[in-house]
C-alpha positions as CSV (number, residue, x, y, z in Angstrom):
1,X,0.0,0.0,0.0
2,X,2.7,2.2,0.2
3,X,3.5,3.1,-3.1
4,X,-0.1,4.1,-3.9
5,X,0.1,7.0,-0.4
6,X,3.1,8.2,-2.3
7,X,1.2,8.8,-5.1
8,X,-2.1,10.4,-3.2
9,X,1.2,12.6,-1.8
10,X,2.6,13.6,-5.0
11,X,-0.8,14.5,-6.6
12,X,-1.9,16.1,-3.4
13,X,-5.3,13.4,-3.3
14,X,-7.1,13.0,-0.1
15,X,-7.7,9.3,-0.7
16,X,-4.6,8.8,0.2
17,X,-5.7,7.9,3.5
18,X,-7.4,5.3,2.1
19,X,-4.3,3.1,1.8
20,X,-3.1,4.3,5.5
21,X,-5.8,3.0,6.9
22,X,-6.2,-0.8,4.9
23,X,-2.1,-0.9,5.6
24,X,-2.9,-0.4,9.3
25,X,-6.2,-2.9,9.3
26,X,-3.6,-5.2,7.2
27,X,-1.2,-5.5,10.1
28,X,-3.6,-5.3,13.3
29,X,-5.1,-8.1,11.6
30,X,-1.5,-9.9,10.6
31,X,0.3,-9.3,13.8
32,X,-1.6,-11.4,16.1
33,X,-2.1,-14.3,13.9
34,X,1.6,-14.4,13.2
35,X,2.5,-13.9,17.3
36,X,-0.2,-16.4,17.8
37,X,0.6,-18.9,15.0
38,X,1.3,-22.6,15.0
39,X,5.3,-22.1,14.7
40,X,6.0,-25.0,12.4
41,X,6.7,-24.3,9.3
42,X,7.1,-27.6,7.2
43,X,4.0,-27.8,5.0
44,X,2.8,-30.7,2.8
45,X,1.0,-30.5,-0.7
46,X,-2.6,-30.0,0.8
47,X,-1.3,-27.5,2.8
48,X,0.6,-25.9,0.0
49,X,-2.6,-25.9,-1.7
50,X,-5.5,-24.1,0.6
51,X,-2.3,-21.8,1.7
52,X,-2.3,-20.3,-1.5
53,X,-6.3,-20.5,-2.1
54,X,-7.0,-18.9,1.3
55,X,-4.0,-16.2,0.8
56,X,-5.3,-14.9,-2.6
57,X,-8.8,-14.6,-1.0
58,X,-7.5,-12.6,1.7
59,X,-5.4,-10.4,0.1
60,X,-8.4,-9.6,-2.5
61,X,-11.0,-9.2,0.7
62,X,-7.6,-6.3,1.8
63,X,-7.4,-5.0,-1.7
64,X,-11.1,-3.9,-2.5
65,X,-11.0,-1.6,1.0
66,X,-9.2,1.4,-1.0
67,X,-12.1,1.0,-3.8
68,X,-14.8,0.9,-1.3
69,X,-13.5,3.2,1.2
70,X,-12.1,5.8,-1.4
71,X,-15.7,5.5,-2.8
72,X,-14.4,5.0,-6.1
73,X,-16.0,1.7,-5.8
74,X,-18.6,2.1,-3.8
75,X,-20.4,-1.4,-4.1
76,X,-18.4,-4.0,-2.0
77,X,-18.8,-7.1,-4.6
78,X,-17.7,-4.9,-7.6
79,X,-14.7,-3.8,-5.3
80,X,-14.0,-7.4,-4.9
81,X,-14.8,-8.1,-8.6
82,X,-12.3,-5.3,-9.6
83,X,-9.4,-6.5,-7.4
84,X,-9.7,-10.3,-8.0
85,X,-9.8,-8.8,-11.1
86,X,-6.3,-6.8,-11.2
87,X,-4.3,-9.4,-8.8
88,X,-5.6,-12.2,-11.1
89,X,-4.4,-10.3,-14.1
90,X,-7.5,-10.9,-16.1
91,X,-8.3,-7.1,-16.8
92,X,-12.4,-7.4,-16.8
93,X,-13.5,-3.9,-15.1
94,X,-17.2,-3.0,-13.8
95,X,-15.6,1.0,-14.2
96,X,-17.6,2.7,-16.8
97,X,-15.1,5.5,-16.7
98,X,-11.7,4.6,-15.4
99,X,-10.2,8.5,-16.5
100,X,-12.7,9.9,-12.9
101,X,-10.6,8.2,-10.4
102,X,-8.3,9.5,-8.6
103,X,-4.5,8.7,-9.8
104,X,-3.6,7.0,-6.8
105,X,-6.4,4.8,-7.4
106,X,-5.9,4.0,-10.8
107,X,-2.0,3.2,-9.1
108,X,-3.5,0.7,-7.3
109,X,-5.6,-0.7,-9.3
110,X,-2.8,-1.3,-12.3
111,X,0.0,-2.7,-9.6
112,X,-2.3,-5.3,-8.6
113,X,-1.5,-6.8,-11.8
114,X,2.0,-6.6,-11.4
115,X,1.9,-8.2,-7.3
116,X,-0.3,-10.9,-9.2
117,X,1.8,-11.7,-12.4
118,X,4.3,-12.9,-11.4
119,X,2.5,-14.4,-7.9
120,X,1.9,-13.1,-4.7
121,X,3.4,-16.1,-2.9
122,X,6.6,-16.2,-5.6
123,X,7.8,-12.9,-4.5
124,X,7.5,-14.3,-0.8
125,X,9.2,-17.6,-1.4
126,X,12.2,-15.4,-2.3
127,X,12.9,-13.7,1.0
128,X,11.0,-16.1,3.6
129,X,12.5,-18.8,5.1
130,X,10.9,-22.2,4.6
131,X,12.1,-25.4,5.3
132,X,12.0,-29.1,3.8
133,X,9.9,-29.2,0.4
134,X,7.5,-26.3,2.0
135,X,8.1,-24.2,-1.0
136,X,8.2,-26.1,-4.0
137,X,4.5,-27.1,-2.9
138,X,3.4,-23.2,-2.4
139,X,5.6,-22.8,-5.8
140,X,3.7,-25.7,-7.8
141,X,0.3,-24.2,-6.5
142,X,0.5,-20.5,-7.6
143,X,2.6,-21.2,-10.5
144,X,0.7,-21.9,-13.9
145,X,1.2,-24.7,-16.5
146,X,0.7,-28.5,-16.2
147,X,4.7,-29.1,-14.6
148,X,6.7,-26.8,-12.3
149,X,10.5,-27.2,-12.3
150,X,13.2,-25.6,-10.4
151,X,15.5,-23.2,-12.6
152,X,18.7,-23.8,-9.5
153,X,18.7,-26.5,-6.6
154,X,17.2,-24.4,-4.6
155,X,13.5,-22.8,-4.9
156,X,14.3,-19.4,-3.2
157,X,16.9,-19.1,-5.7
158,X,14.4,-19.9,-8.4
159,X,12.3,-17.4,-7.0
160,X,14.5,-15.1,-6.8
161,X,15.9,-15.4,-10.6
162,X,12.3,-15.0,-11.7
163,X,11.3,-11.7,-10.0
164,X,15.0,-10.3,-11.6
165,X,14.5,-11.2,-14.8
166,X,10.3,-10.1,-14.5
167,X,12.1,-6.8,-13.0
168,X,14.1,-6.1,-15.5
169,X,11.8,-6.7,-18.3
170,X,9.5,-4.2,-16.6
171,X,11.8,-1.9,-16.8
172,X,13.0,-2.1,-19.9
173,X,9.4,-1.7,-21.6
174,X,9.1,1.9,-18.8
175,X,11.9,3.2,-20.5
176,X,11.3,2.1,-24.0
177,X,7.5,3.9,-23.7
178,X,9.5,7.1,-22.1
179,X,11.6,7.7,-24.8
180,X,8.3,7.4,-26.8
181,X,7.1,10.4,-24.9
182,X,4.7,8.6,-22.9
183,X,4.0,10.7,-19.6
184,X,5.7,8.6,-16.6
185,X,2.2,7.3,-14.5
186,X,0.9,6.1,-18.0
187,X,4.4,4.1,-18.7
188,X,4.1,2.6,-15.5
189,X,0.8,1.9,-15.5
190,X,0.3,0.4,-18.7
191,X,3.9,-1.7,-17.5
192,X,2.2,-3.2,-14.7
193,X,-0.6,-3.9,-17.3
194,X,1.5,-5.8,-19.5
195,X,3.8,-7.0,-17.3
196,X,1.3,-9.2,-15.5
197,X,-0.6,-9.6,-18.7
198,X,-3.6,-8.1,-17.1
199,X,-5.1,-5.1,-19.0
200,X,-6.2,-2.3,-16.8
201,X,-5.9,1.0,-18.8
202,X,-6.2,4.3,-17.7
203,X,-8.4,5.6,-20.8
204,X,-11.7,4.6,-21.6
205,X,-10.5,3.8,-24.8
206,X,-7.3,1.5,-23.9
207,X,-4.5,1.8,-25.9
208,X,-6.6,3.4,-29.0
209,X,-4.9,6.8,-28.2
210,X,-1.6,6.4,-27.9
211,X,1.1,6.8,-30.7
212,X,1.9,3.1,-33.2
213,X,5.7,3.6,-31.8
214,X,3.6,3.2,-27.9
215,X,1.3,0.6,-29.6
216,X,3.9,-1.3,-31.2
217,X,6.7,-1.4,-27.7
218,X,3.2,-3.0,-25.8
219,X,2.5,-5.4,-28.7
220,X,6.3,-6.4,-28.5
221,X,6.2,-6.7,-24.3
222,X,3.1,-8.8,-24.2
223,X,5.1,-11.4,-26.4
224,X,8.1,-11.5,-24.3
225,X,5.6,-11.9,-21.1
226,X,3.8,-14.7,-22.4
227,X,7.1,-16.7,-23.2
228,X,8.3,-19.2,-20.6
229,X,11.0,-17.8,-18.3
230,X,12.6,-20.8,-18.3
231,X,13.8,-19.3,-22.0
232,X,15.2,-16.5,-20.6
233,X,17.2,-17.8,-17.7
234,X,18.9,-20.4,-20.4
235,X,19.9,-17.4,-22.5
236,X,21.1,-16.0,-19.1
237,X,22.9,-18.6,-18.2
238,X,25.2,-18.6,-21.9
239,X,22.5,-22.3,-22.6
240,X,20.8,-20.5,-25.4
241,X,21.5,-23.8,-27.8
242,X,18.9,-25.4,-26.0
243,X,16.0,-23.0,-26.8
244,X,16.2,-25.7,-30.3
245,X,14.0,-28.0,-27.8
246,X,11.8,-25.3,-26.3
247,X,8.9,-27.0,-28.5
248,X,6.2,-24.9,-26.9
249,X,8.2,-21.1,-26.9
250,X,8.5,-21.6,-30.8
251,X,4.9,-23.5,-31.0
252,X,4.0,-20.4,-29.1
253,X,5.0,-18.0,-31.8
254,X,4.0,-20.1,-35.0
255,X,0.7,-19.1,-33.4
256,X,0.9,-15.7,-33.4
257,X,2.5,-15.3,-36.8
258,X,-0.3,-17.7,-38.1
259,X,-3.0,-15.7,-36.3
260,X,-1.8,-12.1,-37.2
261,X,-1.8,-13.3,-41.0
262,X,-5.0,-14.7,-40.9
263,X,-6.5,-11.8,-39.1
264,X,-4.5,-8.9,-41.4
265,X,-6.0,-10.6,-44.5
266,X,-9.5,-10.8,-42.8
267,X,-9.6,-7.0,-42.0
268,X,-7.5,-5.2,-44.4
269,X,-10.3,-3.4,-46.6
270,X,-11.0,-1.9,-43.0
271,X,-7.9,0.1,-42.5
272,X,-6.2,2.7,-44.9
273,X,-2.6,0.7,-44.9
274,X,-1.0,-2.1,-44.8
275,X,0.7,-0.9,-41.5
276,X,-2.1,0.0,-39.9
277,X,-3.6,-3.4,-40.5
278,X,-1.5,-5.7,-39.6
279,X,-0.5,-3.5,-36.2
280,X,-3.8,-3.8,-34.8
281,X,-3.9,-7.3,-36.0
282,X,-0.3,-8.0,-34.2
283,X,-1.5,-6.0,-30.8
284,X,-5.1,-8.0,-30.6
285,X,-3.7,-11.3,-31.5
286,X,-0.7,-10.6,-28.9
287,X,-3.3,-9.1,-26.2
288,X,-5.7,-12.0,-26.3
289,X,-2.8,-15.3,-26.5
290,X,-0.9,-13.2,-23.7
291,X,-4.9,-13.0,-22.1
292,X,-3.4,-9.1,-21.5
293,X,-7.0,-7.8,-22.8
294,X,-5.7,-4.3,-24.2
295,X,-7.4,-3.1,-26.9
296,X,-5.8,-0.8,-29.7
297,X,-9.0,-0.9,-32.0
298,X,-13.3,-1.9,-31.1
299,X,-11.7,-5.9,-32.6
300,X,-15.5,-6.6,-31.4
301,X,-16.5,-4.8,-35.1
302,X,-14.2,-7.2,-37.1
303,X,-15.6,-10.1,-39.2
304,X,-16.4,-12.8,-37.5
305,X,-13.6,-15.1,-38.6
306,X,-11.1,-12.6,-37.4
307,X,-13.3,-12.7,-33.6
308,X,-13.6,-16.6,-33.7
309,X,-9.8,-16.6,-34.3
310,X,-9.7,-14.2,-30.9
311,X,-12.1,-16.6,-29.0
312,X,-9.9,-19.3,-29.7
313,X,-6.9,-17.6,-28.8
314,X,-8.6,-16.6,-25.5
315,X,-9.0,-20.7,-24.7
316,X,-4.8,-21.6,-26.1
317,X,-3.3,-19.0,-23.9
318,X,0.1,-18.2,-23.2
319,X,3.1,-20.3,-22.2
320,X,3.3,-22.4,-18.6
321,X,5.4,-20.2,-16.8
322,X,4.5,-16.5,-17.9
323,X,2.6,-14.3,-16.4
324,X,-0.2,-15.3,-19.6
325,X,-3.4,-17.3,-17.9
326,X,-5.4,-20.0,-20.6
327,X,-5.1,-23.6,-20.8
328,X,-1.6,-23.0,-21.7
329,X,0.4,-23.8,-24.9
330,X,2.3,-26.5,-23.7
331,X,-1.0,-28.6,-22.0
332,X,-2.6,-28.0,-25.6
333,X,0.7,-29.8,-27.1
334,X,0.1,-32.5,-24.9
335,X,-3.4,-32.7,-26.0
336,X,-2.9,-32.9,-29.6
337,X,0.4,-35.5,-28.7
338,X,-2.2,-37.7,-27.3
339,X,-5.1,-37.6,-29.6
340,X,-2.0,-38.3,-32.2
341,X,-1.5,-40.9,-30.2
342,X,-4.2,-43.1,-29.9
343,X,-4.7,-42.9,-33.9
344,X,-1.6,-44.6,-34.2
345,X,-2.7,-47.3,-31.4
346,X,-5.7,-48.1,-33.9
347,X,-3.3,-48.4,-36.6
348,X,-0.5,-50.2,-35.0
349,X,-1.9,-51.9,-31.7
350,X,1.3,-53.3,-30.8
351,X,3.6,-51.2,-31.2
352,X,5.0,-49.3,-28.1
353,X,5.6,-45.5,-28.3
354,X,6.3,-42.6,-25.4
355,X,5.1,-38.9,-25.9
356,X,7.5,-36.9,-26.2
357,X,7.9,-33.2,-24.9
358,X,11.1,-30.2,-25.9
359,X,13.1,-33.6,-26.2
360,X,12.5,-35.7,-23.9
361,X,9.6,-38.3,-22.8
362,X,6.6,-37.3,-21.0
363,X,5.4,-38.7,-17.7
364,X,2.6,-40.3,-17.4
365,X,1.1,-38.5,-14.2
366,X,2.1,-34.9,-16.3
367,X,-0.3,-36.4,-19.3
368,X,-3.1,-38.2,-16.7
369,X,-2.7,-34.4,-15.3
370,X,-3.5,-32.5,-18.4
371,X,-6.0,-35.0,-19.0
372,X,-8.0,-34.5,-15.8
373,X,-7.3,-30.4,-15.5
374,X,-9.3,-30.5,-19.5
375,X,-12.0,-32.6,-17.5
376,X,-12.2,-30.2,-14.8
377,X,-11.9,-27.0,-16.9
378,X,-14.7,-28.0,-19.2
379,X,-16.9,-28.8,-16.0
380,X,-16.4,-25.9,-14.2
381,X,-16.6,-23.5,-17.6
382,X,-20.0,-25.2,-18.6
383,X,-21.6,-24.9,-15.2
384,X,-20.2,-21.2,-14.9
385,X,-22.1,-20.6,-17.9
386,X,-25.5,-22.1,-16.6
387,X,-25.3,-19.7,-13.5
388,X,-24.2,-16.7,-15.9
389,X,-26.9,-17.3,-18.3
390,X,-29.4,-16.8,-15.4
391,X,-28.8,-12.9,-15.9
392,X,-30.8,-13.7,-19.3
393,X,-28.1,-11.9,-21.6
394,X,-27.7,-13.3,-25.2
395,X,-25.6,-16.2,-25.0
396,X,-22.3,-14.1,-27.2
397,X,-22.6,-12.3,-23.9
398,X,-22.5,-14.9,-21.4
399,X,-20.2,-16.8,-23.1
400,X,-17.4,-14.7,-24.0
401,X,-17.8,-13.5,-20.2
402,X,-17.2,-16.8,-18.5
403,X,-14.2,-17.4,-21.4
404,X,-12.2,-14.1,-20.4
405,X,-13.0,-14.3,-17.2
406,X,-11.8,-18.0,-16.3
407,X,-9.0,-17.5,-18.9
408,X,-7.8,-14.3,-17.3
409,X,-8.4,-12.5,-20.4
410,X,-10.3,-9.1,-19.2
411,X,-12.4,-8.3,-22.7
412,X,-15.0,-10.3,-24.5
413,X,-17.3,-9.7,-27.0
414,X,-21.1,-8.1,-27.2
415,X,-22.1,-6.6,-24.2
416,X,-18.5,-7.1,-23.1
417,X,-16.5,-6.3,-25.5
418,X,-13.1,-4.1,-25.5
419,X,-14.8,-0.7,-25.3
420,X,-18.0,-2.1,-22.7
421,X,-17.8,-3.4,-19.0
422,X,-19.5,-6.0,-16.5
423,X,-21.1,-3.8,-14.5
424,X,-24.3,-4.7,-15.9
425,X,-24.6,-8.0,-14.4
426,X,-26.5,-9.0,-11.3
427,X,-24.2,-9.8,-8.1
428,X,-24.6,-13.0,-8.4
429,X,-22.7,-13.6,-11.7
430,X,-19.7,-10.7,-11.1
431,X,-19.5,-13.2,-7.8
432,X,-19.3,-16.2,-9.9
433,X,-17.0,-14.5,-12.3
434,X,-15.0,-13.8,-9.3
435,X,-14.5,-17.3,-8.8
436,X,-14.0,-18.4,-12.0
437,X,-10.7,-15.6,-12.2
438,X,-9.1,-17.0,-9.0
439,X,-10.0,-20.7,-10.4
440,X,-8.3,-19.7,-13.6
441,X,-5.0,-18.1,-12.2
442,X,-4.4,-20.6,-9.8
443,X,-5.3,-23.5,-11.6
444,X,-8.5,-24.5,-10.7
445,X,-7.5,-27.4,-8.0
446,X,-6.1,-24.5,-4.8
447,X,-9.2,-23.4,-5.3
448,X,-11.6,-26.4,-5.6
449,X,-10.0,-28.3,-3.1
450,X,-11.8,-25.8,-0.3
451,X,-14.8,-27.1,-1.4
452,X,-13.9,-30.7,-0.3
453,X,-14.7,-31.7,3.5
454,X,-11.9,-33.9,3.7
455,X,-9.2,-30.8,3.1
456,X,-9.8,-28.9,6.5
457,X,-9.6,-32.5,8.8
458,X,-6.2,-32.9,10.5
459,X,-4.0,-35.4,9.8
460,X,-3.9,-38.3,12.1
């Protein structure tokens, strides 16, 4: 909370107080539980698991009290909707005009996607001691993608390597959006927005208004963010040969250049120049993989192959291991792997074959994995979409609502669309949105597993 009161300081704002007084319920609230605490700190999976669930939901509960007290948000569920919202990275607003609030506001609400990109409970892992396998099970629960593997021996050193390089990416695209003569709170803003692939803008319109050169540096940083930082730390460490096997970073960006193409030639007798089309084609197909959800151009206006191409790209998502939310690139390789699969079992039933992943055999609990999160994800998307569809919109609507909101995405299409909101729907589905955003960053299971009796008995 404190960068936010240094930004009610330097524009003089009297909601600054706002933040004072959340930071001080934070730790009247925090002090006791950790003086009166169980003091072990060896946790297994399960705990690893409702830590992180219960830890996201609390620090959303904590992160709505500047909207609501501020009375920039006045309604307590569309506070909560707009934070789970920003930590989550998925960029859906219930704001109908964002360029009102007060700058320490809009602060706020565009660092929650940075806190969240990376992970709340990464950034802790790097400077709290744990013992045993404590944090790898905290790590495997917050971090996305079907496998989690340690970049050093250690995970705090992991940890730490990830927030560098996600630090210094961040500030590379600040100064690269400076020297476009961006003013310096909409550089960092839109940073945090892209760095965490989340989406909040501080214009009604999104990006429409900014310069191509300002366009083009955000279409280029929601790439980089949606790659794998496992990519980055080999080129770090002098291993960049092996990027050869990096099967789903180069899988990754066939899709894009397949996509942009596809979309340029779909929309170019709507724009002047060649330029202009395939830039907005580049930023939307970029902003919707990377589920980042700005908008350069109303893409809810194209044809409707170029939109289905979007909706798709909403369900593929970004790499395992970004900041990017989805299914993931890499589970949808291990989808198609398998499917491949089984056509050559009916063709050669004898005949013994692994799948094979960037080079090297697959697991079979990684592909039963995959296999069941598809199960759950298609169960939990359809019955999101039976309690949505209550609202009685048209089913565009509710569907491309559940779709960027459980793939962290932020816009839609129809009544949601780039330049509409959610604020239109009844409490009950923002709240069942809500869910489906912190289901969707943290991989469905944290947060399902609440749900189960058997999670909160003690072990024997």
């Amino acid at each position: 909370m404190v960068l936010p009161m240094v930004v009610a300081l330097i524009y003089r704002e009297n909601e600054g107080w706002t933040f004072v007084a959340t930071a001080a319920c934070c730790l009247a609230i925090g002090i006791p539980c950790v003086i009166g605490g169980l003091r072990g700190n060896v946790f297994h999976s399960r705990e690893g698991l409702v830590i992180v669930a219960l830890s996201w939901l609390v620090l959303s509960v904590m992160g709505a009290a500047p909207f609501v007290l501020s009375g920039a948000i006045p309604s307590p569920v569309d506070a909560l909707f707009e934070t789970v919202s920003g930590f989550t990275t998925t960029g859906a607003s219930i704001l109908t005009d964002v360029e009102v609030l007060p700058r320490c506001v809009l602060f706020w609400r565009s660092f929650t996607h940075w806190i969240g990109g990376m992970g709340i409970l990464v950034f802790l892992l790097s400077i709290v001691p744990m013992t045993g396998g404590s944090r790898m099970h905290l790590m495997k629960a917050e971090s996305p993608g079907p496998s989690v593997s340690k970049l050093t021996p250690k995970v705090q050193s992991t940890a730490k390597i990830l927030y560098e390089i996600y630090l210094v990416l961040t500030i590379a695209q600040i100064v690269l959006l400076l020297i476009g003569r961006m003013p310096l709170f909409d550089a960092l803003t839109i940073t945090f927005g892209t760095a965490g692939t989340g989406g909040f803008a501080i214009k009604n319109d999104s990006m429409a208004s900014y310069s191509p050169y300002l366009q083009n540096v955000t279409t280029v940083f929601m790439i980089l963010f949606g790659v794998n930082f496992n990519a980055y730390f080999l080129i770090l460490m002098k291993r960049a040969k092996q990027l050869r096997y990096a099967e789903e970073v180069w899988s990754y960006l066939g899709i894009i250049g397949v996509s942009v193409a596809a979309i340029a030639i779909n929309i170019r007798h709507m724009y002047g120049t060649l330029e202009e089309t395939v830039r907005h084609a580049a930023f939307q197909v970029a902003s919707i993989i990377t589920t980042t959800g700005y908008s350069s151009v109303d893409f809810d206006q194209w044809p409707e192959f170029a939109r289905t191409i979007l909706v798709v790209l909403m369900f593929i998502g970004a790499c395992a291991g970004s900041t990017g939310g989805g299914l993931k690139v890499s589970r949808v390789l291990i989808l198609c792997k398998s499917v491949r699969q089984e056509f050559h079992y009916f063709l050669h039933p004898r005949e013994v074959r692994s799948l094979r992943m960037e080079g090297r055999p697959l697991e079979q609990d990684t592909v039963r994995s995959v296999n069941v999160y598809l199960a759950t994800y298609v169960l939990v998307f359809t019955l999101s979409i039976l309690l949505v569809s209550l609202d009685n919109e048209d089913l565009v609507t509710t569907f491309t609502a559940v779709a960027t909101t459980f793939n962290n995405v932020g816009p839609g299409l129809a009544a949601v669309g780039p330049l509409q909101n959610f604020s239109h729907f009844s409490d009950f589905a923002k709240l069942v949105m809500t869910f489906d955003m912190l289901a969707g960053r943290l991989e469905l299971f944290p947060v399902l597993l609440l749900f189960f009796p058997r999670t909160w008995k003690r072990f024997s």
